[in-house]
C-alpha positions as CSV (number, residue, x, y, z in Angstrom):
1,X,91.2,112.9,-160.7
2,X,94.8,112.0,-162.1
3,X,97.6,114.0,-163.3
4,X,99.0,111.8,-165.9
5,X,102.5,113.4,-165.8
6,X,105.1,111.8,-168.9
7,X,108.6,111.5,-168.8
8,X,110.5,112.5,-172.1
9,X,109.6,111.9,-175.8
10,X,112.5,111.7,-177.8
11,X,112.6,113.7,-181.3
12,X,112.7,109.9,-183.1
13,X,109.9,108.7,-181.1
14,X,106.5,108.1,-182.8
15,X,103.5,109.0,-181.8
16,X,102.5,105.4,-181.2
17,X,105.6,105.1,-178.7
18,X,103.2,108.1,-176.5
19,X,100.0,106.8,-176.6
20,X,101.3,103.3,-175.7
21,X,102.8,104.8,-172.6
22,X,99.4,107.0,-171.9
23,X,97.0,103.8,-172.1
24,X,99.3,102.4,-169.8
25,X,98.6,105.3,-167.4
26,X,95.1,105.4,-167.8
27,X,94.9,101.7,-167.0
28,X,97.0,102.6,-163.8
29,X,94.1,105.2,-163.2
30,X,91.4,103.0,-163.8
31,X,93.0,100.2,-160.9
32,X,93.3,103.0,-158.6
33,X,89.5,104.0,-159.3
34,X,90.1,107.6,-161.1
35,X,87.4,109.2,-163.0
36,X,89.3,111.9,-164.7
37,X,92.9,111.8,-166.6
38,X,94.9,115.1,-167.4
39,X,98.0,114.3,-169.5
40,X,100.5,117.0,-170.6
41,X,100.8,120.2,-172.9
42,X,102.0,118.1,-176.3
43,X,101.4,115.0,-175.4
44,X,101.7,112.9,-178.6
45,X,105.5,114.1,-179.5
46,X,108.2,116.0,-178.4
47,X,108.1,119.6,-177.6
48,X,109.5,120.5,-181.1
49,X,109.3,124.5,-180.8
50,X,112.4,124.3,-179.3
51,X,113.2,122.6,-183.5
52,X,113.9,125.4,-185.7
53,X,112.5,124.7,-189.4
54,X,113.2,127.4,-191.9
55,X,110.4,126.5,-193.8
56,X,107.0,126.2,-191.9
57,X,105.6,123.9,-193.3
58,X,108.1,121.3,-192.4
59,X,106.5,121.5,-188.6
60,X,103.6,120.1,-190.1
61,X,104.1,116.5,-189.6
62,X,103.7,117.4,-185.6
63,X,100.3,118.6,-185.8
64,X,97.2,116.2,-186.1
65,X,94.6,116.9,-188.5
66,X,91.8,114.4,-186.9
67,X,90.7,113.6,-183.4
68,X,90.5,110.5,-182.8
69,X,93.6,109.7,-185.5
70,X,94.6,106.7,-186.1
71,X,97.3,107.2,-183.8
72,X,95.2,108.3,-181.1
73,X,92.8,105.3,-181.2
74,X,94.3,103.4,-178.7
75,X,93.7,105.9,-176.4
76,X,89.9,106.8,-176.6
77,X,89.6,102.8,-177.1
78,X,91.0,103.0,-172.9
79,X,88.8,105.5,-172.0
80,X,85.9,103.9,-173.5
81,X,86.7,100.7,-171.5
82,X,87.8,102.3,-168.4
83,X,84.7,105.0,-168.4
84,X,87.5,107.7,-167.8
85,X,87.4,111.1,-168.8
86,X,90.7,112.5,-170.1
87,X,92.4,116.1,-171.5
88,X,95.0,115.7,-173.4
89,X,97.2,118.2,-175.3
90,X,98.1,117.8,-178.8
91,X,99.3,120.5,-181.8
92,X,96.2,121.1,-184.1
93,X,96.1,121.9,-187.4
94,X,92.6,123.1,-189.3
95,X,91.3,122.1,-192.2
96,X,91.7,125.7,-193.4
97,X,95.3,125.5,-192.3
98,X,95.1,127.0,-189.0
99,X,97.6,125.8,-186.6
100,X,97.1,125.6,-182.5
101,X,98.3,125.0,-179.7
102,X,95.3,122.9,-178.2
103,X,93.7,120.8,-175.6
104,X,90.2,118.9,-176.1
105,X,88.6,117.4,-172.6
106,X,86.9,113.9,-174.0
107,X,84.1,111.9,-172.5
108,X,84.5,107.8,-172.1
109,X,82.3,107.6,-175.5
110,X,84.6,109.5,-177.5
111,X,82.8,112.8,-177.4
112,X,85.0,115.6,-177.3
113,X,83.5,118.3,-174.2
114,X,85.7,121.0,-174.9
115,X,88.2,122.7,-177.0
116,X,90.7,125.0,-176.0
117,X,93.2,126.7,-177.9
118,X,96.2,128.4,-176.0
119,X,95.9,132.2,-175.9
120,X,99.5,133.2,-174.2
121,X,101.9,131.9,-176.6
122,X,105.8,132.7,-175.4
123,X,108.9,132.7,-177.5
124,X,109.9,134.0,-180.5
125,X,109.2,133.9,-183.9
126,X,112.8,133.7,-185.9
127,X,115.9,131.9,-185.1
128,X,117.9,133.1,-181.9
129,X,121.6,132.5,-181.9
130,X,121.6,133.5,-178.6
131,X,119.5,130.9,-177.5
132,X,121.2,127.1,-176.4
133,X,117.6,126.0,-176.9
134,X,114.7,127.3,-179.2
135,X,111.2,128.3,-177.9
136,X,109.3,129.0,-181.2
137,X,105.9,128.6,-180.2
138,X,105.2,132.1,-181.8
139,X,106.9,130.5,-185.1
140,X,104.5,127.8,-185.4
141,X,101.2,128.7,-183.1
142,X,98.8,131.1,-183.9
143,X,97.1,133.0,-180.7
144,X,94.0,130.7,-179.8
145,X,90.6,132.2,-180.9
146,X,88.0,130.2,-178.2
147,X,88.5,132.2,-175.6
148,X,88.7,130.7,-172.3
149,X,85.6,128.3,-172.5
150,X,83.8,126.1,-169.4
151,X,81.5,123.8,-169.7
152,X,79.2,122.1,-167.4
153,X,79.2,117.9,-169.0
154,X,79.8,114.7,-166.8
155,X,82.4,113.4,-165.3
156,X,83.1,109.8,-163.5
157,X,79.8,109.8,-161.3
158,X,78.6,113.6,-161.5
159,X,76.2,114.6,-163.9
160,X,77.7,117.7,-164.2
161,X,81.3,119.5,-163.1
162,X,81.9,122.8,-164.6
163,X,85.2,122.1,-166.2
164,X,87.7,124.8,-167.7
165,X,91.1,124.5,-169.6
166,X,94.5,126.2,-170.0
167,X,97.5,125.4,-171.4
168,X,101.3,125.7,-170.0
169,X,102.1,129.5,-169.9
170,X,98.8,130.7,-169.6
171,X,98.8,129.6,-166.1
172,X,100.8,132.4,-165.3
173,X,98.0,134.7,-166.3
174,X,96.0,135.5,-163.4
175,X,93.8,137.1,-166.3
176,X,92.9,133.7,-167.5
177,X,91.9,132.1,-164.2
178,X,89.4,135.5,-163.8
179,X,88.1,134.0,-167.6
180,X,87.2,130.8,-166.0
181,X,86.7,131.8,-162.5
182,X,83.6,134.1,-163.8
183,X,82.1,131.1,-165.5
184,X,82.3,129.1,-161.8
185,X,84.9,126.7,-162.9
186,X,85.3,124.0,-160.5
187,X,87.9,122.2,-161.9
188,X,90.6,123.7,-164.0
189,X,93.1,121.4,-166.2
190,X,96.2,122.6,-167.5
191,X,99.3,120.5,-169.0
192,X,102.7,122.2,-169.8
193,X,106.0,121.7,-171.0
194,X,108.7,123.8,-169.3
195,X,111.7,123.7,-169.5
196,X,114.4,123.6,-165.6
197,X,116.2,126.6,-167.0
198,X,115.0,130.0,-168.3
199,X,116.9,130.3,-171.9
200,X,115.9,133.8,-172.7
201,X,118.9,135.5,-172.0
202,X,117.6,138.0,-170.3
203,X,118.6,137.2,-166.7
204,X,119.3,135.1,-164.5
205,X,116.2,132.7,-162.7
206,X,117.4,130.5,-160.0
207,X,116.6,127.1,-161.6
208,X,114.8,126.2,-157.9
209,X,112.3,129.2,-158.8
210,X,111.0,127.6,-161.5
211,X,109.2,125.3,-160.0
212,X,108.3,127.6,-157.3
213,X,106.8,130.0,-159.8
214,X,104.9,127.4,-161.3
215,X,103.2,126.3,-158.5
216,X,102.4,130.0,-156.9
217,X,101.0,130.2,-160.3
218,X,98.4,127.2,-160.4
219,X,98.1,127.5,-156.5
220,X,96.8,131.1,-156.8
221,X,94.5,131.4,-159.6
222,X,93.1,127.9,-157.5
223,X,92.5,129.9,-154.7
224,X,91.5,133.7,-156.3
225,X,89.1,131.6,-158.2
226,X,87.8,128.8,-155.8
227,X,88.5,125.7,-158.1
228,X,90.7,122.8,-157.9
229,X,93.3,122.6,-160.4
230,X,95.4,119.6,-162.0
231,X,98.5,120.9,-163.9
232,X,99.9,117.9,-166.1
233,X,103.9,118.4,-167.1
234,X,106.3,116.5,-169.2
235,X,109.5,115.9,-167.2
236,X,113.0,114.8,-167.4
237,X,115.7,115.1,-170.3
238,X,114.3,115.5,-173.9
239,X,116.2,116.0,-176.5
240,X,118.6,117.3,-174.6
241,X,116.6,119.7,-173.0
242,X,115.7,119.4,-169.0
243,X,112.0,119.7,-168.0
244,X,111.3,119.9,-164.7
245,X,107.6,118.3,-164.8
246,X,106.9,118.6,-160.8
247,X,102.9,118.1,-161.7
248,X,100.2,119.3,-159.2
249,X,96.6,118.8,-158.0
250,X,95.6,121.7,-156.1
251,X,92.4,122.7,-154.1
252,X,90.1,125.6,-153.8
253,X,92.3,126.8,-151.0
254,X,95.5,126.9,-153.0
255,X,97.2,123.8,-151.4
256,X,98.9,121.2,-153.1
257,X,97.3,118.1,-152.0
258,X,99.5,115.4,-154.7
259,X,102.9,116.1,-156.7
260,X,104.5,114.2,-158.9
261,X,108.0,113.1,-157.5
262,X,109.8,112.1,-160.9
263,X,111.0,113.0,-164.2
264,X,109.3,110.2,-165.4
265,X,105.6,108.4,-166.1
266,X,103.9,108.9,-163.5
267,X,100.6,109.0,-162.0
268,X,99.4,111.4,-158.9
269,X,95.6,111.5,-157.8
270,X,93.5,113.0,-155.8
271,X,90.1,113.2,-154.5
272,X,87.8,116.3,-155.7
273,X,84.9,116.7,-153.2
274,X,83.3,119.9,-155.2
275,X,81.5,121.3,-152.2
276,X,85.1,122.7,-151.1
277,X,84.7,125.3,-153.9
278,X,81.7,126.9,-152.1
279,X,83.4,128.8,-149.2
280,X,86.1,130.8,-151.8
281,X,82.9,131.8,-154.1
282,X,80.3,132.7,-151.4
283,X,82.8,135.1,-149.3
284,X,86.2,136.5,-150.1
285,X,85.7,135.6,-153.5
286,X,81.8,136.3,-153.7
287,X,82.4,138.2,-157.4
288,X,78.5,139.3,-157.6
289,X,79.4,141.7,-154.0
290,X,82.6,142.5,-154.3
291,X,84.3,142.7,-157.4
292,X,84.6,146.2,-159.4
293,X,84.9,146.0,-162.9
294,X,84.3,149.8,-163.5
295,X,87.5,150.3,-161.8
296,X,89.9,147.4,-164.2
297,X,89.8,149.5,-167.6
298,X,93.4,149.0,-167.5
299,X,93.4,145.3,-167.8
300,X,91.7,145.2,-171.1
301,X,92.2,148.5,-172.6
302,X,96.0,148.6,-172.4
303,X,99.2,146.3,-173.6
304,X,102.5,147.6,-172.7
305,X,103.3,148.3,-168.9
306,X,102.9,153.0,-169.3
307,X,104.9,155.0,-167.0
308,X,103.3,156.8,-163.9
309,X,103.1,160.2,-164.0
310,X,106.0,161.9,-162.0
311,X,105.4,163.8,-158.4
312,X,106.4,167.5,-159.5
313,X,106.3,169.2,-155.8
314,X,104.8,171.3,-154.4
């Protein structure tokens, strides 16, 4: 597998000016004899929620309305001659005039796998003049209504690999790994887009720990749930904004085993041998023995964080 990681995409940049770039990766990938391509969170444009509109409906123009477009073509033209399988993330909008968030997992024939539609949208909704940069995600994304699908389709030489999807901050969901993780995911794929400094105002977050967050993310819902995992970033300066990229392929024991080492294009493998996810899944993390369902009412009964009660005395 490949983490296709891309450098910035300008706010002036076409969507043409991406895909080039991405069919120049995936020919990279095919050289270097990879079977499976994961390119970023919003892949075809910049990340424009951090673009206030006023008026919604001038985000529009972000969001594709096809799959393949036209602008796409190029791309599932390279898989189809490469016989690579590839996820890419992209803003979707319906026919009905939904709007997501959204990542599809494509076979070499132009068959789209999977869908996913992200479910952990951060942000804000309005305008924050207390924000350098925007994160409006909430603005223009409605919450995902899939669910957290897997599906078990082919991939390079395997007839099957059960194959999950999130997107950017739902990897900091441990909920979401259980989603996939209870479906026997062996190989989760996740692309993001975040951004070197924490803009929320709300405290201070060592710009070093975001990175390290994101990868105790990935690396533990890897390990809780026995699967490898390939999260795909855009990196370096766009539109003025710094995004750390820092992409990862991580095994079923939570290690890191390729990073990306750039803020630009750039292409990290690794090899998947699926039998590694068998040890995680038949002991610690043997769900059918061990885990106690009766006992998490909490998790999707409740919201908000409630208060304990208080220790009175005796």
């Amino acid at each position: 597998v490949a983490a296709a990681q891309l450098g910035p995409i300008q706010l002036a940049e076409g969507r043409e000016v991406a895909v080039a770039r991405m069919v120049r990766l995936m020919e990279r990938a095919h050289a270097r004899g990879v079977q499976l391509v994961v390119f970023p969170e919003l892949a075809l444009t910049t990340f424009f929620p951090r673009h206030h509109h006023e008026d919604r409906a001038e985000a529009d123009r972000w969001f594709e309305t096809a799959m393949p477009s036209n602008a796409t073509a190029p791309l599932f033209a390279a898989a189809r001659k490469f016989g690579i399988t590839f996820h890419l993330g992209y803003a979707e909008r319906t026919p009905d005039g939904h709007h997501y968030n959204t990542a599809i997992l494509v076979s070499p024939e132009g068959d789209i796998l999977l869908k996913y539609r992200k479910v952990h949208l951060p942000g804000h909704a309005e305008f924050d003049p207390k924000r350098a940069v925007q994160h409006l995600e909430k603005r223009y994304f409605e919450v995902g209504n899939l669910g957290f699908p897997v599906i078990n389709a082919p991939a390079g030489d395997l007839s099957g690999v059960n194959m999950g999807m999130l997107i950017c901050n739902d990897r900091r969901w441990p909920e979401a790994w259980r989603m996939l993780g209870l479906q026997s995911v062996e190989l989760a794929l996740c692309g993001y887009n975040t951004p070197s400094l924490n803009q929320s105002a709300a405290g201070f977050e060592a710009p070093h720990l975001r990175v390290f967050h994101s990868h105790l993310s990935v690396q533990a819902g890897a390990y809780q749930n026995a699967t490898f995992a390939v999260a795909c970033a855009k990196a370096g300066t766009e539109d003025g904004c710094e995004l750390f990229g820092h992409s990862i392929i991580v095994n079923p024991q939570g290690e890191i085993t390729a990073m990306a080492t750039s803020w630009d294009d750039e292409l990290i493998t690794a090899d998947c041998n699926l039998d590694m996810c068998t040890l995680g899944r038949t002991t610690i993390f043997a769900f059918d023995k061990h885990r106690r369902p009766e006992a998490y009412d909490r998790i999707t009964g409740q919201v908000g964080a409630t208060l304990p009660p208080r220790w009175e005395g005796k």
